[in-house]
SEGUMAR-242388 format. One line per field, with one value per residue: residue in one letter; x, y, z of N, C-alpha, C in turn. Coordinates in steps of 0.2 Angstrom, whole numbers, plus 5000, padded with zeros to 4 digits. Layout:
N
resn: (A_...) $
n_xx: (X_...) $
n_yy: (Y_...) $
n_zz: (Z_...) $
ca_xx: (X_...) $
ca_yy: (Y_...) $
ca_zz: (Z_...) $
c_xx: (X_...) $
c_yy: (Y_...) $
c_zz: (Z_...) $
% end
This chain:
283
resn: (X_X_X_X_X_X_X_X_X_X_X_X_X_X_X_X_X_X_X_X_X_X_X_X_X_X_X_X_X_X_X_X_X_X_X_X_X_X_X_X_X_X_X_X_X_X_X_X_X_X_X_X_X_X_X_X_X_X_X_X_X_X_X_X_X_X_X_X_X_X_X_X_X_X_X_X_X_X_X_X_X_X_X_X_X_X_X_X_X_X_X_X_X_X_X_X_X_X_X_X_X_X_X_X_X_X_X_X_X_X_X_X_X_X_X_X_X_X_X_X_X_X_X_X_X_X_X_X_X_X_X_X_X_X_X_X_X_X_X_X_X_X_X_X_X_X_X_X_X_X_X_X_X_X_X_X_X_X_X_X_X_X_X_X_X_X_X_X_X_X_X_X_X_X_X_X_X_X_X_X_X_X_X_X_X_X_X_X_X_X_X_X_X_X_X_X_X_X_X_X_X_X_X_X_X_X_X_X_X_X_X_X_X_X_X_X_X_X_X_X_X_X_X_X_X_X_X_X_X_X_X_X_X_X_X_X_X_X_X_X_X_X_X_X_X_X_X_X_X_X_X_X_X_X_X_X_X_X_X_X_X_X_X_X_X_X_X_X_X_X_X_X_X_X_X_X_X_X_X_X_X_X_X) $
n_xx: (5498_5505_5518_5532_5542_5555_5560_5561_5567_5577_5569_5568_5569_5557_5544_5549_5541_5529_5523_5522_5512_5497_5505_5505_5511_5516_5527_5538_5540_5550_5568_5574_5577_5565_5556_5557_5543_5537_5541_5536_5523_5523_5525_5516_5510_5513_5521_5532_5547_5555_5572_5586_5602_5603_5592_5587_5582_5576_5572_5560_5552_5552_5543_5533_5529_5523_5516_5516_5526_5536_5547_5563_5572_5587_5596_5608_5624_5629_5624_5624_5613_5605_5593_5598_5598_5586_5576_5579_5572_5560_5557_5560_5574_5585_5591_5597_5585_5580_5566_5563_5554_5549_5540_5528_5534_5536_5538_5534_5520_5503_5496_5483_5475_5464_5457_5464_5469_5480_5486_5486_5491_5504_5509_5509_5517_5531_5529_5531_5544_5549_5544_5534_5517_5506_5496_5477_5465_5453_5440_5429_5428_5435_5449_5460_5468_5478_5481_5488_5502_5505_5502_5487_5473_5457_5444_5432_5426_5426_5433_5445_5451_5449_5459_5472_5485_5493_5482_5480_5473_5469_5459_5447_5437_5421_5403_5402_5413_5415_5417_5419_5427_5424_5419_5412_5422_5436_5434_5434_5447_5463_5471_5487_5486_5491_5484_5485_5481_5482_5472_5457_5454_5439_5434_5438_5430_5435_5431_5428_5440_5449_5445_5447_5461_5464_5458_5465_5461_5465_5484_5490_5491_5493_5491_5490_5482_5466_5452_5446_5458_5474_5470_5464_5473_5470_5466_5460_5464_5477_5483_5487_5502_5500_5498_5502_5504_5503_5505_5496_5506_5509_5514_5524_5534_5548_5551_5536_5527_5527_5526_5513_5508_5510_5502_5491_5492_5491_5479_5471_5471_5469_5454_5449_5453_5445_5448_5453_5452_5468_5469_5454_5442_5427_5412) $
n_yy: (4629_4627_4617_4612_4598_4595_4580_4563_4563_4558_4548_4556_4570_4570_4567_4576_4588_4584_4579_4595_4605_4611_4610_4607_4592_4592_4581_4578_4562_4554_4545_4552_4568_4580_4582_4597_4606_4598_4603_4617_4617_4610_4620_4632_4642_4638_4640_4637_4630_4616_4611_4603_4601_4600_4606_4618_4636_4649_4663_4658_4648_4655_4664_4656_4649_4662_4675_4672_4662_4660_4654_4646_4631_4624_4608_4608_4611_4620_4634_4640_4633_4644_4658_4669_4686_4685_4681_4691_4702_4698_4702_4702_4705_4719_4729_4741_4752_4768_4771_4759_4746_4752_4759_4766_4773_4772_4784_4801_4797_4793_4780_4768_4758_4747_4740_4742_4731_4720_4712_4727_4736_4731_4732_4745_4749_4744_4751_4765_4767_4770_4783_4785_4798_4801_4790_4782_4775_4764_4756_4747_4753_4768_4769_4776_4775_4765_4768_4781_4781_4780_4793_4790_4793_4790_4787_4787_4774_4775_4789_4785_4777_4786_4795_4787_4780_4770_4756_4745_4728_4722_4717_4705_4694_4695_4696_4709_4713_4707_4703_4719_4728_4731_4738_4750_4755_4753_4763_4774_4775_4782_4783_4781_4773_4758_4742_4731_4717_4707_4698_4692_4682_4686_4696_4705_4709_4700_4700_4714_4719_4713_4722_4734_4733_4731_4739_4749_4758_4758_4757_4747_4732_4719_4704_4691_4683_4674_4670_4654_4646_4637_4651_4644_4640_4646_4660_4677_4684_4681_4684_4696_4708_4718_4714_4706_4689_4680_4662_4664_4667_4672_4673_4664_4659_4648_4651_4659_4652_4640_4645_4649_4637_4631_4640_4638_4624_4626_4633_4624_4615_4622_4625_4612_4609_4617_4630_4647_4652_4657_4666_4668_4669_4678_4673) $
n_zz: (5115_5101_5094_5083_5076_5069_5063_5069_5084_5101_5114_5127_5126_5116_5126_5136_5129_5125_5136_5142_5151_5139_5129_5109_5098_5086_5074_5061_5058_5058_5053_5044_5035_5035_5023_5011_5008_5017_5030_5028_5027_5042_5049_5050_5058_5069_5086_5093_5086_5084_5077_5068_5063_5050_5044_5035_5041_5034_5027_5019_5027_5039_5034_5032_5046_5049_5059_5072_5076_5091_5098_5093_5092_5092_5090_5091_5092_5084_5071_5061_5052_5053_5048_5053_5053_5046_5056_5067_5060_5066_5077_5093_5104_5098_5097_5111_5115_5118_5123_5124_5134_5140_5157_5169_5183_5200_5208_5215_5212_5214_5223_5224_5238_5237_5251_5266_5272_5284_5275_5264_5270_5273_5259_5255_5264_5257_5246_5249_5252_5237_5233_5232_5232_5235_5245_5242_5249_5251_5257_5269_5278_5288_5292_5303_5311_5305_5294_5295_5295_5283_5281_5271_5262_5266_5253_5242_5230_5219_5217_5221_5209_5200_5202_5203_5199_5200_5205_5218_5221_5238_5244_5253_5247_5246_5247_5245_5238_5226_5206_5208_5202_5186_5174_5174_5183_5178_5169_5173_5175_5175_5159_5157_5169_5179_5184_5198_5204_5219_5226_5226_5213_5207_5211_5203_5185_5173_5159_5157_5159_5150_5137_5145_5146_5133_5123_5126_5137_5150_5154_5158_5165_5181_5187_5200_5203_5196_5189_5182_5191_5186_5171_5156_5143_5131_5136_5134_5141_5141_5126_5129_5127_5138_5149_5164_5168_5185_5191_5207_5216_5227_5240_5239_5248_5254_5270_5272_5267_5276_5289_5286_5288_5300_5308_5303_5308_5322_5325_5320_5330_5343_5340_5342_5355_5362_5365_5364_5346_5339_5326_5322_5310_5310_5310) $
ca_xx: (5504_5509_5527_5534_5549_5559_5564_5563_5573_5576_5560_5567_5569_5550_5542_5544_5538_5520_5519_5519_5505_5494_5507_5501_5519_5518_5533_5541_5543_5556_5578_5577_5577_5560_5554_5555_5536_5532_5542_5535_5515_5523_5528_5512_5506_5514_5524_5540_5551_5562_5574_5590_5607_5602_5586_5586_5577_5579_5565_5554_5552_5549_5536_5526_5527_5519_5519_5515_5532_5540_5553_5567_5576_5590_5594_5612_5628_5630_5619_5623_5607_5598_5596_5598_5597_5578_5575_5582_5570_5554_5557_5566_5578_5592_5598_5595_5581_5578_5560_5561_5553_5550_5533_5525_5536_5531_5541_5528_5513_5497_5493_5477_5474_5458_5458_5469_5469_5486_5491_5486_5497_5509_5510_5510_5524_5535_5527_5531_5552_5550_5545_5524_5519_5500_5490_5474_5462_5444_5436_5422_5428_5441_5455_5465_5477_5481_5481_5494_5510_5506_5499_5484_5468_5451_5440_5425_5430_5425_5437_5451_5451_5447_5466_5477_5490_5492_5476_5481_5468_5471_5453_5445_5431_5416_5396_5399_5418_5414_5415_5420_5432_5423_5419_5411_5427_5441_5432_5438_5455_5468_5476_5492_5488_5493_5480_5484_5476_5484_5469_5454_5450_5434_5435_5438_5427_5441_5429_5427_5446_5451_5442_5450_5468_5462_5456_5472_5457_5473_5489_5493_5488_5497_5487_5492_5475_5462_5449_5448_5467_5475_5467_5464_5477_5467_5461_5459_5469_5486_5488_5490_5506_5502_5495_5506_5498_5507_5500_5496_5513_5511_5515_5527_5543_5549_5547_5531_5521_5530_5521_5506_5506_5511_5497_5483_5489_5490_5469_5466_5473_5467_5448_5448_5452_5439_5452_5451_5458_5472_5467_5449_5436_5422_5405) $
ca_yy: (4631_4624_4614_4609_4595_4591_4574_4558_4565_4555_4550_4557_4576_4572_4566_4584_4593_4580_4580_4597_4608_4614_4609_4602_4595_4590_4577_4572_4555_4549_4547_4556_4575_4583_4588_4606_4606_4596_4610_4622_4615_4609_4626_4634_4644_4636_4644_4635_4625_4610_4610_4600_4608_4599_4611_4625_4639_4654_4666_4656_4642_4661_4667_4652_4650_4666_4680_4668_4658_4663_4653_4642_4629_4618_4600_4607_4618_4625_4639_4642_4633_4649_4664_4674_4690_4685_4680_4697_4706_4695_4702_4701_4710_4718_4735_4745_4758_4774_4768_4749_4741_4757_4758_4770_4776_4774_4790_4806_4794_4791_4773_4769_4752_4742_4738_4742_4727_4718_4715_4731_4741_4728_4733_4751_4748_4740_4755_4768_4771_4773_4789_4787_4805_4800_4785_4783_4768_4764_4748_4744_4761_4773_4766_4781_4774_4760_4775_4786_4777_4781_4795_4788_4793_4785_4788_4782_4769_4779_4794_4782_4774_4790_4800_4784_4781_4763_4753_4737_4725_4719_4715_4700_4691_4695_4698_4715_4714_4702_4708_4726_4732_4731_4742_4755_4756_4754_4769_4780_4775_4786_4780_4779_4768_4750_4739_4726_4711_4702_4696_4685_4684_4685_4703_4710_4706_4698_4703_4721_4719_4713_4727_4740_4734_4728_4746_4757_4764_4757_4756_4740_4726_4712_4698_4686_4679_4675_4664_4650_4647_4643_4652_4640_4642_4650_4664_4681_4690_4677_4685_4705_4711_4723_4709_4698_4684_4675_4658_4663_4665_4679_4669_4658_4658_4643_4655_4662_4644_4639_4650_4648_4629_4632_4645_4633_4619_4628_4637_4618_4613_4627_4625_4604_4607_4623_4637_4654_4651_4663_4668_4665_4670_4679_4674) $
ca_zz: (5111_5095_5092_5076_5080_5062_5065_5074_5093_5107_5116_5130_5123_5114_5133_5139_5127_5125_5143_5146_5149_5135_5121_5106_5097_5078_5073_5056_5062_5053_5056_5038_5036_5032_5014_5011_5008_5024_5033_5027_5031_5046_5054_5048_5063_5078_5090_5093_5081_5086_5069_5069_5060_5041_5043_5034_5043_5030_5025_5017_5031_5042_5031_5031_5050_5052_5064_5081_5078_5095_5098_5089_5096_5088_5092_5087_5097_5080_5072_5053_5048_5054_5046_5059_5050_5046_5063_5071_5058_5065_5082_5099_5105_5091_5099_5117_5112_5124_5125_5125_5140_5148_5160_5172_5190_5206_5210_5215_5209_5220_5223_5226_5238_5240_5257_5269_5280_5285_5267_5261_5275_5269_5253_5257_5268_5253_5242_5252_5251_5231_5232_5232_5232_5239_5246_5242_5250_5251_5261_5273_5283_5289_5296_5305_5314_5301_5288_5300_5295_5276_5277_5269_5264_5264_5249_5240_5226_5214_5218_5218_5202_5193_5204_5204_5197_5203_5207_5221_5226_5242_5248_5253_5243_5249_5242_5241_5233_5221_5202_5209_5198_5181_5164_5176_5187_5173_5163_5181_5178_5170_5153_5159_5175_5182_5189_5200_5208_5221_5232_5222_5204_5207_5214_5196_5180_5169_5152_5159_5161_5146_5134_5145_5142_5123_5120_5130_5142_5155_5154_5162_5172_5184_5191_5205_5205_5191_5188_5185_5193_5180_5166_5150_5138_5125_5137_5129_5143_5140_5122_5129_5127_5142_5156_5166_5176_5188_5195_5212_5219_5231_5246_5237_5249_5261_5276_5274_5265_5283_5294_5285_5289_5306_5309_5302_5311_5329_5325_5321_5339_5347_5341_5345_5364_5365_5367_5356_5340_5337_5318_5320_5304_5315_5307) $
c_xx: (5506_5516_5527_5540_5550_5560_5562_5568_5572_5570_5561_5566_5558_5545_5541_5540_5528_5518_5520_5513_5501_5499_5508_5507_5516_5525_5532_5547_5548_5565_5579_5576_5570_5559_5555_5547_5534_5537_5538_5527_5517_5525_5522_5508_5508_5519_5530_5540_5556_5564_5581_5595_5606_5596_5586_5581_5578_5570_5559_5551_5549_5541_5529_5525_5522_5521_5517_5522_5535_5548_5558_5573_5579_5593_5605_5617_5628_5624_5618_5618_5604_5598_5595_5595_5590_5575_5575_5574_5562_5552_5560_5571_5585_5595_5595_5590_5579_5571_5556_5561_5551_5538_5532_5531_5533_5530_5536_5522_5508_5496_5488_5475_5466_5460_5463_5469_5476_5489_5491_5492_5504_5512_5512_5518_5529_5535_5532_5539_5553_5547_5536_5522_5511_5498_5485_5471_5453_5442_5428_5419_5435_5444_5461_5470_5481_5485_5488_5500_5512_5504_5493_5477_5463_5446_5437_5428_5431_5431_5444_5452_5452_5457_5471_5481_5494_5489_5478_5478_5470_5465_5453_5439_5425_5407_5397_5405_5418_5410_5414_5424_5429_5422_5418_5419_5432_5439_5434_5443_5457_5471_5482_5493_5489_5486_5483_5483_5480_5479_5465_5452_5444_5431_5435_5432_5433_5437_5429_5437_5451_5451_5445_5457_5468_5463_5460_5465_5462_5478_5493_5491_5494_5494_5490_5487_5470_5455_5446_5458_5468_5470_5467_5471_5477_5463_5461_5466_5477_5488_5489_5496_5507_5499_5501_5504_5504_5504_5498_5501_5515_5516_5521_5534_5541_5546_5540_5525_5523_5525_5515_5502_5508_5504_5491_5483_5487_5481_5467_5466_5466_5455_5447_5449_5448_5443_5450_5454_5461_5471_5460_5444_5428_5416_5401) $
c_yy: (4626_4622_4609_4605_4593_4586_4569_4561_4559_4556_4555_4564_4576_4572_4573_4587_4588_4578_4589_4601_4611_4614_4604_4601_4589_4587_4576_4566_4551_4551_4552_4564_4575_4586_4594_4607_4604_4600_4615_4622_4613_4616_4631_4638_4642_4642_4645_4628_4621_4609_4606_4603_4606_4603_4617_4631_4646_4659_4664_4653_4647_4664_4661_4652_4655_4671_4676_4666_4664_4661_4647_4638_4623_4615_4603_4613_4624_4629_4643_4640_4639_4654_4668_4682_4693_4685_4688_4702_4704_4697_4701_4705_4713_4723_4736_4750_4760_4772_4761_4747_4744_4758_4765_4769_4775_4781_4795_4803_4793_4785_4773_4761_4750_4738_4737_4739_4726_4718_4722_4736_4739_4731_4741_4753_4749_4746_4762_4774_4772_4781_4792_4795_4806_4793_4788_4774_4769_4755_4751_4752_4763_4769_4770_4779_4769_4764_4779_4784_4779_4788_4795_4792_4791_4791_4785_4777_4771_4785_4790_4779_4778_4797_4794_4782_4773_4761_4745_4737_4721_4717_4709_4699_4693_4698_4704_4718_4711_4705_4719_4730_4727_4738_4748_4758_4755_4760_4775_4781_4780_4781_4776_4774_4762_4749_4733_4722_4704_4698_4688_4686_4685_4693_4707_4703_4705_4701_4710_4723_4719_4718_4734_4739_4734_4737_4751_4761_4764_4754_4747_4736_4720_4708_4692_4681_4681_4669_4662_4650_4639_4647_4647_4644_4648_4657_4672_4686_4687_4680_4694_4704_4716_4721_4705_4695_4680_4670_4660_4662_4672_4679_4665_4659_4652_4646_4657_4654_4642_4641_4651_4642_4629_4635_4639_4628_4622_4632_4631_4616_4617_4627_4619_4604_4615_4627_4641_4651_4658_4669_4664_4669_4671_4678_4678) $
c_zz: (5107_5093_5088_5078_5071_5062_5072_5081_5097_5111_5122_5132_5120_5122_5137_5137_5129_5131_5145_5146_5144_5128_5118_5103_5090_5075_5066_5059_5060_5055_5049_5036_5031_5026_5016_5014_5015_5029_5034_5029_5038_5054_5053_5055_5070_5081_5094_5088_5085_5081_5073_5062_5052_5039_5041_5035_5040_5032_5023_5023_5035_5040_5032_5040_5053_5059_5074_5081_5083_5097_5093_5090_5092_5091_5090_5091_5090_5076_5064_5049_5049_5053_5050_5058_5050_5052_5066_5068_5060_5072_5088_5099_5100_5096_5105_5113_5121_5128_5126_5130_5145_5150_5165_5181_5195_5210_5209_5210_5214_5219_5228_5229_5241_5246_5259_5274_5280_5281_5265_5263_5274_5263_5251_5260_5262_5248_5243_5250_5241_5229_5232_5236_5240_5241_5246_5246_5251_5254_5265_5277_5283_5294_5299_5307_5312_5297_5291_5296_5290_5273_5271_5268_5260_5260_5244_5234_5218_5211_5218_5214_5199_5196_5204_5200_5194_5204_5212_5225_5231_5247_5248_5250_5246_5245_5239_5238_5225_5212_5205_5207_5191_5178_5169_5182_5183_5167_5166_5178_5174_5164_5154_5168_5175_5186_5190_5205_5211_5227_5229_5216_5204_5210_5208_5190_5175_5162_5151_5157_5155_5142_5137_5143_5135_5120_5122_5133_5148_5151_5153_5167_5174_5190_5194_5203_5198_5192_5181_5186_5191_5175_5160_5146_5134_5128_5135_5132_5142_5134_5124_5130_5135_5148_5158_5171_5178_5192_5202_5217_5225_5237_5246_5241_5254_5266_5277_5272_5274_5290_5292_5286_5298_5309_5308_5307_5318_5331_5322_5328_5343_5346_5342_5352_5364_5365_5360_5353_5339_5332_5318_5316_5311_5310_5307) $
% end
């Protein structure tokens, strides 16, 4: 991402921006206010502006930006440099609208999960009290007495993709999950469904993936997990409007990182003196 600074600043305000990740930061390096002209080549395409309150940020200054300029951040408590108006007219939120922001219900919907091991039954759990009208699951086999709690049932993968409502991955990696939600499985899905991926990015075809959100063949997607982790910057599915990825933050609380660090170290103990490992991976 792209950032225009107006002005010489304090190194210690420039320091963040050019450490942080993936942003590239363009400076008129000078204590004196920026030409018009080098303004207006200077905001050419980026995607946030650092102006200062002698900055006139009007319309033209807008236009030349372009439609990526996201955000606009002044060096200044006060706010009369900025034409507000124009801004308002270039996007972001102006009024409440009936339809703004709105997405698909879980209430009397079928959610359909890929594997119903520990997580999946979890998730089901959690699912459950909004009002989900069916589960659907598909794995290795039939899991009746997992399945019981939710009312659940097991069905081909096929059959779930093409009745779901909701699509959540909750398998494990494995030779024969790997790339198993691509073009042929998102062509299943409904229009209006959600797919989401909170296991391994490598379980979904991410160009499969992209093409069906690109094309409205789905609705919506929401990824924990991708690959590579992170995605590059520039990766195709960071510019949808109807993807949100989240670094790999499924886990991400005190308590549970906690007893994740517990768990591994007591099934390292436990396999150095020969005893069963508690959480041991059957080969």
């Amino acid at each position: 991402m792209s950032v225009f600074v107006t002005r010489r600043i304090p190194a210690e305000g420039l320091r963040v921006l050019t450490q942080a990740s993936g942003c590239r930061v363009q400076q008129w390096d000078s204590e004196e206010p920026v030409p018009r002209a080098e303004l207006l080549a200077g905001v050419a395409g980026t995607r946030g502006l650092l102006c200062l309150l002698s900055d006139r940020i009007d319309r033209e200054v807008l236009d030349a930006a372009g439609p990526d300029l996201k955000v606009i951040s002044t060096l200044s408590v006060g706010f009369d440099h900025l034409a507000l108006d124009e801004i308002k007219k270039r996007g972001g939120w102006t009024t409440w609208k009936p339809l703004w922001m709105c997405g698909y219900g879980l209430s009397d919907s079928t959610v359909g999960i890929i594997g119903l091991g520990r997580i999946g039954q979890a998730v089901a759990r959690r699912l459950k009290p909004f009002g989900v009208r069916k589960f659907l699951y598909t794995g290795s086999g039939p899991k009746p007495e997992s399945a019981a709690e939710f009312g659940a049932e097991f069905v081909p993968l096929t059959r779930l993709a093409e009745e779901s409502d909701f699509v959540v991955v909750t398998c494990a990696l494995t030779p024969a999950t790997q790339g198993m939600c691509n073009k042929d499985f998102f062509s299943r899905m409904k229009k209006t469904s959600v797919f989401v991926n909170t296991s391994r990015g490598a379980v979904v075809n991410q160009e499969d993936l992209y093409d069906a959100l690109a094309n409205g063949q789905i609705a919506a997607a929401g990824l924990d997990v991708t690959t590579p982790e992170p995605l590059p910057t520039d990766h195709p599915l960071l510019s949808l409007k109807n993807c949100v990825i989240l670094p790999h933050i499924g886990s991400a609380t005190y308590a549970t990182r906690s007893t994740m660090a517990v768990l591994a170290a007591n099934n390292l103990l436990a396999g150095l003196r020969g005893e069963p490992m508690p959480h041991e991976l059957q080969l």
